[in-house]
Gaussian input, Z-matrix of N, CA and C with variables (Angstrom, degrees):
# hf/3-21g

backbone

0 1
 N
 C     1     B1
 C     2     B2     1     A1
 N     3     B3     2     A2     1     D1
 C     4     B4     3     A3     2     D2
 C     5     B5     4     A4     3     D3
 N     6     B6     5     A5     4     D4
 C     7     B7     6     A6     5     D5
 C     8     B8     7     A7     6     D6
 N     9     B9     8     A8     7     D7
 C    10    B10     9     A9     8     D8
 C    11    B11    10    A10     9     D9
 N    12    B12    11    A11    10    D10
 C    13    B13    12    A12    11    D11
 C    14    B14    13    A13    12    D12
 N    15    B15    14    A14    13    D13
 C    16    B16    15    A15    14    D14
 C    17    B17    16    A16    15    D15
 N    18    B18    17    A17    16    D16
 C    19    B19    18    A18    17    D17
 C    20    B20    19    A19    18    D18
 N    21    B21    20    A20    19    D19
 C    22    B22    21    A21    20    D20
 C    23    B23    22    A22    21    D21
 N    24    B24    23    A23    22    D22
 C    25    B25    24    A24    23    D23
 C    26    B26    25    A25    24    D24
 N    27    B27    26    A26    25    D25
 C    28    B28    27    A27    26    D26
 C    29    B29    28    A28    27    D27
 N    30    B30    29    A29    28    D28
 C    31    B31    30    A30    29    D29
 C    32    B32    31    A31    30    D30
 N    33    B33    32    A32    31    D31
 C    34    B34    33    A33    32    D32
 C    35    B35    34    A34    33    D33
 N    36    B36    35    A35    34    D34
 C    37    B37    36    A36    35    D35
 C    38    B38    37    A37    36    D36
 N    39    B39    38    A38    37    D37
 C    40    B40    39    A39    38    D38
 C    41    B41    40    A40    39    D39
 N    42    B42    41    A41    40    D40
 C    43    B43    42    A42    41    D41
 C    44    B44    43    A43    42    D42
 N    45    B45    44    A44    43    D43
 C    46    B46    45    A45    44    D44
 C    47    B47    46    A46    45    D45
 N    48    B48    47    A47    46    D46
 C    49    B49    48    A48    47    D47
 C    50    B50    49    A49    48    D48
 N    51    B51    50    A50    49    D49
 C    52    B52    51    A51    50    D50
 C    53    B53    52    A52    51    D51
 N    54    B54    53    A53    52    D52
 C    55    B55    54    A54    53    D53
 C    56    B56    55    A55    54    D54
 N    57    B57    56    A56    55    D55
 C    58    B58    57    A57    56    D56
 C    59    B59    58    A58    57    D57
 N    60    B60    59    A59    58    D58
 C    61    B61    60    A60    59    D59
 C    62    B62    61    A61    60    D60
 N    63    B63    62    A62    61    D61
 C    64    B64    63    A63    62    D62
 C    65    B65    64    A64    63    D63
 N    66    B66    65    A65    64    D64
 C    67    B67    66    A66    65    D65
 C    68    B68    67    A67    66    D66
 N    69    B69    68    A68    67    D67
 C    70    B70    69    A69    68    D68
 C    71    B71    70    A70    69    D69
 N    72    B72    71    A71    70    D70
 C    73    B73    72    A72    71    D71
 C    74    B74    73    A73    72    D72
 N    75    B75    74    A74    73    D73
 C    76    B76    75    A75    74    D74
 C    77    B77    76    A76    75    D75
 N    78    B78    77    A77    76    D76
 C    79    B79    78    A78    77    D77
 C    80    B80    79    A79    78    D78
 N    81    B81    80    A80    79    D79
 C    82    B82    81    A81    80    D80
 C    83    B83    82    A82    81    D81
 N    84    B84    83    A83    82    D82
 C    85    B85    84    A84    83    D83
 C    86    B86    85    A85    84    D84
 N    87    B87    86    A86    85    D85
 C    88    B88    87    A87    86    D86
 C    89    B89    88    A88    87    D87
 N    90    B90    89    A89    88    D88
 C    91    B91    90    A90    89    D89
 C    92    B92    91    A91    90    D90
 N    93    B93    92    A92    91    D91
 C    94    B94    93    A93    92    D92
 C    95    B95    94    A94    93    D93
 N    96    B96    95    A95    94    D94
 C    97    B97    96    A96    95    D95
 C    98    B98    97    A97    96    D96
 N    99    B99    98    A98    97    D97
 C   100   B100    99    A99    98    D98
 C   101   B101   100   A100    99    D99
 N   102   B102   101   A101   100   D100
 C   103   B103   102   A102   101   D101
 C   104   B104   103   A103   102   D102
 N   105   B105   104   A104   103   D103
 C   106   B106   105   A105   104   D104
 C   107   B107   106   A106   105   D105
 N   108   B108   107   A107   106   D106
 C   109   B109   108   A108   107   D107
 C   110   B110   109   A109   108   D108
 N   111   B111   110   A110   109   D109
 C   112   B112   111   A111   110   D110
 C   113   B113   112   A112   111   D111
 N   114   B114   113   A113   112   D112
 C   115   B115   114   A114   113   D113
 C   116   B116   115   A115   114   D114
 N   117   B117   116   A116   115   D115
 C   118   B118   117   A117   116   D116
 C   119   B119   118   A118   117   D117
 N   120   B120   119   A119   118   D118
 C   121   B121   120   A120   119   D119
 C   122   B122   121   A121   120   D120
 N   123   B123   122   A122   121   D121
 C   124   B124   123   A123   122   D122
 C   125   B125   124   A124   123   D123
 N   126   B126   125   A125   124   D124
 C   127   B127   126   A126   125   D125
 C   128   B128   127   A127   126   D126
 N   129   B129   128   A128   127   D127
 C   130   B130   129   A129   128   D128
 C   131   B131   130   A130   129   D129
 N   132   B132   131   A131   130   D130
 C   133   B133   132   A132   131   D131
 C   134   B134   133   A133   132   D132
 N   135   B135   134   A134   133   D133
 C   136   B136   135   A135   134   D134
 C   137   B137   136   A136   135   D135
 N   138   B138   137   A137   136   D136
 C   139   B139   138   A138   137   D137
 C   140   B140   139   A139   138   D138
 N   141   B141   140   A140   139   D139
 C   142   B142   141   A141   140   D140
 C   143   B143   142   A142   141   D141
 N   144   B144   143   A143   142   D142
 C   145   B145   144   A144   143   D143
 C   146   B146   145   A145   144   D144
 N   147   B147   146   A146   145   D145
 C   148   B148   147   A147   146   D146
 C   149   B149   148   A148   147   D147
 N   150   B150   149   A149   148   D148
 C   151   B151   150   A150   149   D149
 C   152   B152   151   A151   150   D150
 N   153   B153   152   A152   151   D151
 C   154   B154   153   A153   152   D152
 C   155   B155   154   A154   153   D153
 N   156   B156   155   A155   154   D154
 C   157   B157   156   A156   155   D155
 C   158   B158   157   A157   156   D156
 N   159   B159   158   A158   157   D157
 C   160   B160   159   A159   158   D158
 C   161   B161   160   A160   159   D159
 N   162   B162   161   A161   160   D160
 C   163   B163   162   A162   161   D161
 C   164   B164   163   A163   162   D162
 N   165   B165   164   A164   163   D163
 C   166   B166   165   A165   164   D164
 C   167   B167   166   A166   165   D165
 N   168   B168   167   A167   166   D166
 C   169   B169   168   A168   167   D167
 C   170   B170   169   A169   168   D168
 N   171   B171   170   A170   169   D169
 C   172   B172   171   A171   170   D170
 C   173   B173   172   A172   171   D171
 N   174   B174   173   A173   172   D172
 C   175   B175   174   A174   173   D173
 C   176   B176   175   A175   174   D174
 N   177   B177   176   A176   175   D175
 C   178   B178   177   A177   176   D176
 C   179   B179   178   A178   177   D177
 N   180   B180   179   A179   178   D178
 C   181   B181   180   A180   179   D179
 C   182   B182   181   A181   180   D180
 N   183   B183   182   A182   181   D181
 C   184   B184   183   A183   182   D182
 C   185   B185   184   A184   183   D183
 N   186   B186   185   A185   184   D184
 C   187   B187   186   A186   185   D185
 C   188   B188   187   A187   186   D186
 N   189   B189   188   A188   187   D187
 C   190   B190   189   A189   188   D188
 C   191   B191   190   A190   189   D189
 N   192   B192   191   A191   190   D190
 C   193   B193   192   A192   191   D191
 C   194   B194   193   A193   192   D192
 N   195   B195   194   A194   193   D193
 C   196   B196   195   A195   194   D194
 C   197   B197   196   A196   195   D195
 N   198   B198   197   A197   196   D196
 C   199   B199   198   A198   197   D197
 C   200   B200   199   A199   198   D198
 N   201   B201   200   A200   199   D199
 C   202   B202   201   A201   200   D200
 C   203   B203   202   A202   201   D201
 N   204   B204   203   A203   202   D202
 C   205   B205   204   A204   203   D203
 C   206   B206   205   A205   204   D204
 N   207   B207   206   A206   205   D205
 C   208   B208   207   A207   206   D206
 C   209   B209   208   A208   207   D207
 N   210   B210   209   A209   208   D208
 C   211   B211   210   A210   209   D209
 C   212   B212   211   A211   210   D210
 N   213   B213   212   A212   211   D211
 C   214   B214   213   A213   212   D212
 C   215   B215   214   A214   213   D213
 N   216   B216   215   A215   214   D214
 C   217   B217   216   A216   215   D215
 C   218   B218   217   A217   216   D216
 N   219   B219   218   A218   217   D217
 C   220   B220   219   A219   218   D218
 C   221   B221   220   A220   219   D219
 N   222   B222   221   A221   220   D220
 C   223   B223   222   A222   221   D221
 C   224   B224   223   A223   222   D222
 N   225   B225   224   A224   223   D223
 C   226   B226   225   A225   224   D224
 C   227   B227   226   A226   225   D225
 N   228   B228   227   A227   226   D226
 C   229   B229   228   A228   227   D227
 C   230   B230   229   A229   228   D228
 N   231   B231   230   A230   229   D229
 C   232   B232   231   A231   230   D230
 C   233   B233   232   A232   231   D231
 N   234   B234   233   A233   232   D232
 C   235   B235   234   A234   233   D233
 C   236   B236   235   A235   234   D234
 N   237   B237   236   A236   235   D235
 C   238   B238   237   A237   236   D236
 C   239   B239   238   A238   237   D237
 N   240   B240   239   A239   238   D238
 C   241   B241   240   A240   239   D239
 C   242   B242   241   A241   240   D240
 N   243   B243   242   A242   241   D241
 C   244   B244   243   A243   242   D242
 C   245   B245   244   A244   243   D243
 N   246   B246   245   A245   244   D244
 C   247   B247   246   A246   245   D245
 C   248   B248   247   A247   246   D246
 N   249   B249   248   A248   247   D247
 C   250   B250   249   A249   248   D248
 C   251   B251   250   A250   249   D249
 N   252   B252   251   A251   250   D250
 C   253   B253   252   A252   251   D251
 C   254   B254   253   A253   252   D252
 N   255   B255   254   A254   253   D253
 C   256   B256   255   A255   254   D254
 C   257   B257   256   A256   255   D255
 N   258   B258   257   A257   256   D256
 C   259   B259   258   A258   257   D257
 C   260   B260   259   A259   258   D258
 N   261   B261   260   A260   259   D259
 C   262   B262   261   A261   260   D260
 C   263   B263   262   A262   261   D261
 N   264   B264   263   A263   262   D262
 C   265   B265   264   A264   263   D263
 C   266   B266   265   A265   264   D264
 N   267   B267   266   A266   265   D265
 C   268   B268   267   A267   266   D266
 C   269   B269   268   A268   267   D267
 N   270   B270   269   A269   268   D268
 C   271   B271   270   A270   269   D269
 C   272   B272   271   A271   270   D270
 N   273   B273   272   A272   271   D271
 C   274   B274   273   A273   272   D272
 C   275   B275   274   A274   273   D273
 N   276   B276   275   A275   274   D274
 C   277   B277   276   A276   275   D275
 C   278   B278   277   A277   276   D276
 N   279   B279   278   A278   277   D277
 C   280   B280   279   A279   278   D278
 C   281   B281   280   A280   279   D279
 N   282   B282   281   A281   280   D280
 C   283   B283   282   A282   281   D281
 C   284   B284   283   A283   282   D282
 N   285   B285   284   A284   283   D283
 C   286   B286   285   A285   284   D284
 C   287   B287   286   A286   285   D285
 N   288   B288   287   A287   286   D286
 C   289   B289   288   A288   287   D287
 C   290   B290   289   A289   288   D288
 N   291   B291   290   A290   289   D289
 C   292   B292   291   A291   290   D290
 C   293   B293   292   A292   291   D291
 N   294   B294   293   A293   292   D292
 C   295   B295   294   A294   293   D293
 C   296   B296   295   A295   294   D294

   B1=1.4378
   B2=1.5198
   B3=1.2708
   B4=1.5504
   B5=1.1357
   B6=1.7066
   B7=1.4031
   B8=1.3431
   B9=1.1142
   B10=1.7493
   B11=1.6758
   B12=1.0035
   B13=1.5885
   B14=1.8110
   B15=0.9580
   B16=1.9531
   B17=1.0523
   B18=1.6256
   B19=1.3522
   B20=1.5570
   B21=1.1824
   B22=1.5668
   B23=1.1109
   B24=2.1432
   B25=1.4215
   B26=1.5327
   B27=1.4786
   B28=1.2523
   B29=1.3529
   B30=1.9086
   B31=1.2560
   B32=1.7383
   B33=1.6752
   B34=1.4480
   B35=1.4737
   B36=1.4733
   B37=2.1386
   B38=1.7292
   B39=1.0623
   B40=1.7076
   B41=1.8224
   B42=1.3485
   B43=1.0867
   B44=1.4010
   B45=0.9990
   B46=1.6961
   B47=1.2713
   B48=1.3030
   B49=1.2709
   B50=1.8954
   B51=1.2721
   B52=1.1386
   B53=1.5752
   B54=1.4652
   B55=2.1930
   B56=1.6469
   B57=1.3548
   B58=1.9116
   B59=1.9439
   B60=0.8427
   B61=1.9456
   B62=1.0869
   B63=1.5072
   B64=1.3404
   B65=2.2704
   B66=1.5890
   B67=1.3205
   B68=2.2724
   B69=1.8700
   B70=1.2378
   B71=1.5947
   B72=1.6329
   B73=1.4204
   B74=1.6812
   B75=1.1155
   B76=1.3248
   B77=1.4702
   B78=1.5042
   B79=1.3335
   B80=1.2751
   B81=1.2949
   B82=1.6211
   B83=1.1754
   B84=1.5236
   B85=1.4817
   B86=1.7577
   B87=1.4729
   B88=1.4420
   B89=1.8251
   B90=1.4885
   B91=0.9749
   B92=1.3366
   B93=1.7829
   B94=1.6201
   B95=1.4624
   B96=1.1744
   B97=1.0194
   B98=2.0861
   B99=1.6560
   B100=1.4869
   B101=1.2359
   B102=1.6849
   B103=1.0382
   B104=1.7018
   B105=1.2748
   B106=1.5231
   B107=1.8224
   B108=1.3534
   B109=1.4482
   B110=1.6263
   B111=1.5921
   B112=1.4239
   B113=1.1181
   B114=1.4958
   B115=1.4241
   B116=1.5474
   B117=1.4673
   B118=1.7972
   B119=1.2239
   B120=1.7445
   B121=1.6745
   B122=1.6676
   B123=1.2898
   B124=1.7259
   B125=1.0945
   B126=1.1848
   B127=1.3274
   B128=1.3565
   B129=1.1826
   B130=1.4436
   B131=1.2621
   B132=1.1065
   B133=1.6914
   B134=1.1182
   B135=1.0684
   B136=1.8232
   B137=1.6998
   B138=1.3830
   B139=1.5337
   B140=2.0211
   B141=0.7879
   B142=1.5316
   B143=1.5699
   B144=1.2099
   B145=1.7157
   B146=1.5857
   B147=1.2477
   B148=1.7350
   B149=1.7914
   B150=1.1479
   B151=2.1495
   B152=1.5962
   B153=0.8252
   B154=1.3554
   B155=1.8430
   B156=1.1406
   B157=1.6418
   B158=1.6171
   B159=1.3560
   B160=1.8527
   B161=1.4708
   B162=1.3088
   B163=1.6562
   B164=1.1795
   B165=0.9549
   B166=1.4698
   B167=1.2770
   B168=1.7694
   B169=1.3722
   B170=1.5615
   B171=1.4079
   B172=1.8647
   B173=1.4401
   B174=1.4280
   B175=1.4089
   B176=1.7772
   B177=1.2929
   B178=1.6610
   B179=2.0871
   B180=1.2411
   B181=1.4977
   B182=1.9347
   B183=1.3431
   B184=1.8854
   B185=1.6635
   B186=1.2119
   B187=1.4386
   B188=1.7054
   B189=1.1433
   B190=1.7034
   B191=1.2297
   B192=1.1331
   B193=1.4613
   B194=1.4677
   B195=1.2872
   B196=1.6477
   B197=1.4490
   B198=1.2328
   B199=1.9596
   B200=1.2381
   B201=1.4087
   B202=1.4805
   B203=1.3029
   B204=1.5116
   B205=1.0561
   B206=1.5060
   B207=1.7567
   B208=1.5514
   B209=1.3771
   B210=1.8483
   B211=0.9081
   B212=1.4651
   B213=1.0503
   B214=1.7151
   B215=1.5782
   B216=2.0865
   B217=2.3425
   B218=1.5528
   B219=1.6757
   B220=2.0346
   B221=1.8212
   B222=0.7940
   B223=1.6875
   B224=1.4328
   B225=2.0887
   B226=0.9703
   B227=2.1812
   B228=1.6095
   B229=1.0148
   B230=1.7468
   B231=1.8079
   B232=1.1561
   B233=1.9593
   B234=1.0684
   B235=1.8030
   B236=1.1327
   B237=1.4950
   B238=1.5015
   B239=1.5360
   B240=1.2993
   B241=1.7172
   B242=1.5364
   B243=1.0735
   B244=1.7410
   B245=1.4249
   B246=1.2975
   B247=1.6658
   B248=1.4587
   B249=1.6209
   B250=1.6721
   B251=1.4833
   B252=1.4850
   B253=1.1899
   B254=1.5459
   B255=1.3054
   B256=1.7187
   B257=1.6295
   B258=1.5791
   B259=1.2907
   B260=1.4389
   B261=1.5299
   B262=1.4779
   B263=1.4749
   B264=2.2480
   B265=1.1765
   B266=1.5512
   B267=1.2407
   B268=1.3804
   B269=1.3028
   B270=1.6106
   B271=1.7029
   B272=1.6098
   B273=1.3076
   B274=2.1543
   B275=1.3937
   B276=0.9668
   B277=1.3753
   B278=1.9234
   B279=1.0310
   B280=1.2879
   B281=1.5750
   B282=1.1064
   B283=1.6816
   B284=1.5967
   B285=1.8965
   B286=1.4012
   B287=1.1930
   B288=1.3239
   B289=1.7776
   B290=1.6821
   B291=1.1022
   B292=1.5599
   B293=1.6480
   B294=1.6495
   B295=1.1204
   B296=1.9255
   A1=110.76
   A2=122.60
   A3=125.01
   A4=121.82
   A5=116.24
   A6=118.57
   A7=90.61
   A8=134.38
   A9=122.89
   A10=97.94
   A11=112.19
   A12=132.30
   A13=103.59
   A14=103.22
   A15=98.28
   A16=102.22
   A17=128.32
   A18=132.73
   A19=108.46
   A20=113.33
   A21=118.63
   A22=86.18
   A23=118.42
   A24=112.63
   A25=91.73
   A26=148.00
   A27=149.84
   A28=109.33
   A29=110.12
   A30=96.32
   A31=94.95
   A32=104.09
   A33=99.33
   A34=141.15
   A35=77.43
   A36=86.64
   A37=87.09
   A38=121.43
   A39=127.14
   A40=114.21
   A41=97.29
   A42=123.34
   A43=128.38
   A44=106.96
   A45=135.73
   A46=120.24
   A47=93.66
   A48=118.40
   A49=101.10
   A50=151.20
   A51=146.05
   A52=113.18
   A53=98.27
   A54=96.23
   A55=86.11
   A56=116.88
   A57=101.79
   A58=90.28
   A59=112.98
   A60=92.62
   A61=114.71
   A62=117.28
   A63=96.87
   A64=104.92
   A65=79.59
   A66=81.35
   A67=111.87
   A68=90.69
   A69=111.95
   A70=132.55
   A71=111.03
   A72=129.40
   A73=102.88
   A74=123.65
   A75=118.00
   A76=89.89
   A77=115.15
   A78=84.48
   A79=158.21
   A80=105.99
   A81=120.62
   A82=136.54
   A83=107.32
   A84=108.63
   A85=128.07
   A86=112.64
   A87=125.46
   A88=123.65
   A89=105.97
   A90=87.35
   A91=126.37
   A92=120.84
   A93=116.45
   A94=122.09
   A95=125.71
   A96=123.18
   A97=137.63
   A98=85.85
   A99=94.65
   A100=85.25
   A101=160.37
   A102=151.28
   A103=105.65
   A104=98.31
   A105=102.28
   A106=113.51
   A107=97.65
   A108=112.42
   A109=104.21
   A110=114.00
   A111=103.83
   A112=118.68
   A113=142.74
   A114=142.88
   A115=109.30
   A116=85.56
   A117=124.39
   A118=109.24
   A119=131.44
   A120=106.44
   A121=100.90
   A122=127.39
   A123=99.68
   A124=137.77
   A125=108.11
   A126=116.94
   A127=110.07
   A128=147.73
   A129=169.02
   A130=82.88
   A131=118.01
   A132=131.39
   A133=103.40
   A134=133.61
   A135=143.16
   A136=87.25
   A137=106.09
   A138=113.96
   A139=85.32
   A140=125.51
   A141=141.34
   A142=101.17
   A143=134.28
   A144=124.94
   A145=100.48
   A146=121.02
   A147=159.57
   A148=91.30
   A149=82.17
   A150=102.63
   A151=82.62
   A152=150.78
   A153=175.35
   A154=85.60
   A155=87.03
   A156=114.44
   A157=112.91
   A158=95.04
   A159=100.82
   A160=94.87
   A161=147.81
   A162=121.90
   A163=129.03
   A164=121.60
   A165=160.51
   A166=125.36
   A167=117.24
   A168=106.46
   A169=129.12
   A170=94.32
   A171=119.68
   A172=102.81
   A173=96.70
   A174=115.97
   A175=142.37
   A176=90.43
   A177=89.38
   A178=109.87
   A179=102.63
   A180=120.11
   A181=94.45
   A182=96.12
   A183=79.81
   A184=104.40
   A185=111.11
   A186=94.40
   A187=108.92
   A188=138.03
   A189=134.11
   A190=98.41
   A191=130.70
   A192=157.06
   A193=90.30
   A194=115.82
   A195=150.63
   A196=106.81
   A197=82.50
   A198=103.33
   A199=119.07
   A200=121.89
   A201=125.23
   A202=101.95
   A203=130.90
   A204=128.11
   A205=142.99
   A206=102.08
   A207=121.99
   A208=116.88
   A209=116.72
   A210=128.68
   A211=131.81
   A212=110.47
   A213=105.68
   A214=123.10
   A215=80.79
   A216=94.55
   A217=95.42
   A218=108.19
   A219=94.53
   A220=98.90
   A221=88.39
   A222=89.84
   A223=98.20
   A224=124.17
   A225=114.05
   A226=93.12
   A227=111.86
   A228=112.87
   A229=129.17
   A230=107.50
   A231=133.11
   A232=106.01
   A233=110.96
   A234=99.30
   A235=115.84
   A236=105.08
   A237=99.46
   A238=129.03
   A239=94.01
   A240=120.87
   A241=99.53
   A242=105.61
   A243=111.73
   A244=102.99
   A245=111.53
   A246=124.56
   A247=100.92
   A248=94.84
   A249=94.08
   A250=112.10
   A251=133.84
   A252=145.39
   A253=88.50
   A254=137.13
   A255=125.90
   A256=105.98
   A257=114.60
   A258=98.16
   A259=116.94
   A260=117.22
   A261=123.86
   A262=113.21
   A263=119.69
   A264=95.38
   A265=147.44
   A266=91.85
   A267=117.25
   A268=116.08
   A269=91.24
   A270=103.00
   A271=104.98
   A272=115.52
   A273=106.24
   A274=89.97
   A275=166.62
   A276=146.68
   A277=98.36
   A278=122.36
   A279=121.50
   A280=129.17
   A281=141.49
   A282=120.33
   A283=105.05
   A284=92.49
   A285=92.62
   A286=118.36
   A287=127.79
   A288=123.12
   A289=98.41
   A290=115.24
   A291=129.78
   A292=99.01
   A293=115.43
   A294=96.87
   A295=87.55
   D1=-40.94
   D2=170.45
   D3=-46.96
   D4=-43.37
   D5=179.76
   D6=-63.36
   D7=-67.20
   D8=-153.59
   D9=-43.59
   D10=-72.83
   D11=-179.89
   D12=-15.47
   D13=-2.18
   D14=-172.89
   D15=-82.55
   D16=-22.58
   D17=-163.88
   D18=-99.56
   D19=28.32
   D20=178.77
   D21=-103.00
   D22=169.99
   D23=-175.56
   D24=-107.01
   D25=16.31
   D26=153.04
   D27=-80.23
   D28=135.48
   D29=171.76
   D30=-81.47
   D31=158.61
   D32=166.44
   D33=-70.93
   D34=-15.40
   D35=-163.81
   D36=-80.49
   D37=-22.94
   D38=174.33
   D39=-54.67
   D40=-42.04
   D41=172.20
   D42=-65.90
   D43=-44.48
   D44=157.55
   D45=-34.86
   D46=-76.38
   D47=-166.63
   D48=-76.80
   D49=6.71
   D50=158.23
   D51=-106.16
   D52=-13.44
   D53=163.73
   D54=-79.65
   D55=-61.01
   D56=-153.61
   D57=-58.86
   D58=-23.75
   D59=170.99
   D60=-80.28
   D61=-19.59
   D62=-166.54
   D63=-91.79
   D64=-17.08
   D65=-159.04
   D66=-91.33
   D67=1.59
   D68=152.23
   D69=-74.67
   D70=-25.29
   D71=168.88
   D72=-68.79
   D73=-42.32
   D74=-164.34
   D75=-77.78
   D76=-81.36
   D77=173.90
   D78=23.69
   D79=-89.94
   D80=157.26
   D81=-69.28
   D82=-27.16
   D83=152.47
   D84=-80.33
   D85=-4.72
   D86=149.58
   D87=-75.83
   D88=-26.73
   D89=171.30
   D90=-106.57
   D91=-2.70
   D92=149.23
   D93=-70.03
   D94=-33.48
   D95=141.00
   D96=-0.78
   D97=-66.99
   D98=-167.06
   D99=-92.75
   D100=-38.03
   D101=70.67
   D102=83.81
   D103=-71.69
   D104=-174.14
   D105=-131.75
   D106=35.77
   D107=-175.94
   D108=-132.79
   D109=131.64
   D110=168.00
   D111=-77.01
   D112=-22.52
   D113=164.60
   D114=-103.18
   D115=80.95
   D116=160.15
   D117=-59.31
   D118=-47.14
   D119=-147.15
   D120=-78.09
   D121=-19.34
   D122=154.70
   D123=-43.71
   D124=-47.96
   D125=-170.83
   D126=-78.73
   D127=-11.21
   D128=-88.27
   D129=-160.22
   D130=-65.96
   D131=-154.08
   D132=-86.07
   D133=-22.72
   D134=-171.39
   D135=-83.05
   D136=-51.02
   D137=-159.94
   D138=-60.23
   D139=-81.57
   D140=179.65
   D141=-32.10
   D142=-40.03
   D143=-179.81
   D144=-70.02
   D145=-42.20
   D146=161.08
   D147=-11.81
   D148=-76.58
   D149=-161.33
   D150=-65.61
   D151=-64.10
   D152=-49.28
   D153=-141.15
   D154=-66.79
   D155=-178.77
   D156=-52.41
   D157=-52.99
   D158=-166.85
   D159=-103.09
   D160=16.02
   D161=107.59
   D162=-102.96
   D163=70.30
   D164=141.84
   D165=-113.79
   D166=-44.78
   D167=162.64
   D168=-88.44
   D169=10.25
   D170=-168.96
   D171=-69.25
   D172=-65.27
   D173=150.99
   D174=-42.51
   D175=-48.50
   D176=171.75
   D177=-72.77
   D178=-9.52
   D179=-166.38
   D180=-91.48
   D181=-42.08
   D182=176.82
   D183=-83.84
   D184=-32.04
   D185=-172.53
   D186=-73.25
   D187=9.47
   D188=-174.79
   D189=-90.55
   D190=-54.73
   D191=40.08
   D192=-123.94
   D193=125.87
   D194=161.38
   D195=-95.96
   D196=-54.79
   D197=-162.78
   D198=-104.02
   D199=118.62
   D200=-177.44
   D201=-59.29
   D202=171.29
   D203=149.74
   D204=-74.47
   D205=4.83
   D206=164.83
   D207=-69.88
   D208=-50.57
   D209=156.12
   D210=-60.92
   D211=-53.94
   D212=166.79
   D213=-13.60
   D214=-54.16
   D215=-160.74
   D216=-76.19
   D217=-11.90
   D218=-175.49
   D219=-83.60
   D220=-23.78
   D221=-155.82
   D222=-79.97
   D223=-32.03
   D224=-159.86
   D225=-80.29
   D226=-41.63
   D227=-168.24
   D228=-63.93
   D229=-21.06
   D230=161.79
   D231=-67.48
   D232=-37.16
   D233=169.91
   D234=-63.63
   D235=-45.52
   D236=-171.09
   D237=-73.75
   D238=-16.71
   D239=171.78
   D240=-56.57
   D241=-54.24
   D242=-165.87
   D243=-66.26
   D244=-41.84
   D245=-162.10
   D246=-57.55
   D247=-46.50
   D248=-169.27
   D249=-69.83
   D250=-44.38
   D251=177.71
   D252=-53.29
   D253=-61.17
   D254=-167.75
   D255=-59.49
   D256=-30.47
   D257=-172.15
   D258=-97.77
   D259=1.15
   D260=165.02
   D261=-85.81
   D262=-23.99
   D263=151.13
   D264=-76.51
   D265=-6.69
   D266=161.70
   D267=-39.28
   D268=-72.56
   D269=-163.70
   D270=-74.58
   D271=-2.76
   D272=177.00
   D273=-95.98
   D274=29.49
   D275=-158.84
   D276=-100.90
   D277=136.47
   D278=164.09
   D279=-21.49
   D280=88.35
   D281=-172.26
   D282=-75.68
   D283=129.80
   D284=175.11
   D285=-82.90
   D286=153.79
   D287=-179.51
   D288=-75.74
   D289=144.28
   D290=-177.35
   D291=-103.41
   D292=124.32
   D293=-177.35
   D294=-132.43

């Protein structure tokens, strides 16, 4: 599908590279967000579809090649850093009683 894609008048990796910014803003604005909100696990989860997203395009970014493979292992090991911190705030969160 990429090869076809040459015949668009955008380059893609241009393209690319302004979702992983754009989709790094949300991010961070998901995670001040939950941050200064008592009903976090939306935002939690947005943050987590989020990462979700940008390794996936981490990946589609080394394989175009965008992304060296120096960058790739920072960028892939810095997600997962975050991922885990989002999914341990996850897991402290108050359990509400379900009634």
């Amino acid at each position: 599908m990429h090869a076809h894609s040459s015949v668009l008048p955008r380059n893609p990796r241009v393209v690319l590279v302004e979702r992983i910014e754009r989709d790094l803003h949300e991010l961070l604005e998901a995670l001040i967000q939950a941050n200064c909100n008592r009903g976090r696990e939306p935002l939690l989860k947005l943050a987590n579809m989020k990462l979700a997203t940008l390794r996936f395009q981490m990946c589609l970014g080394k394989d175009l090649p965008c992304l060296n493979a120096n960058s790739y292992c920072y960028a892939a090991k810095a997600i997962d850093e975050i991922g885990s911190r989002v999914g341990g705030w996850l897991c402290s969160r108050p359990k509400v009683s379900e009634t």
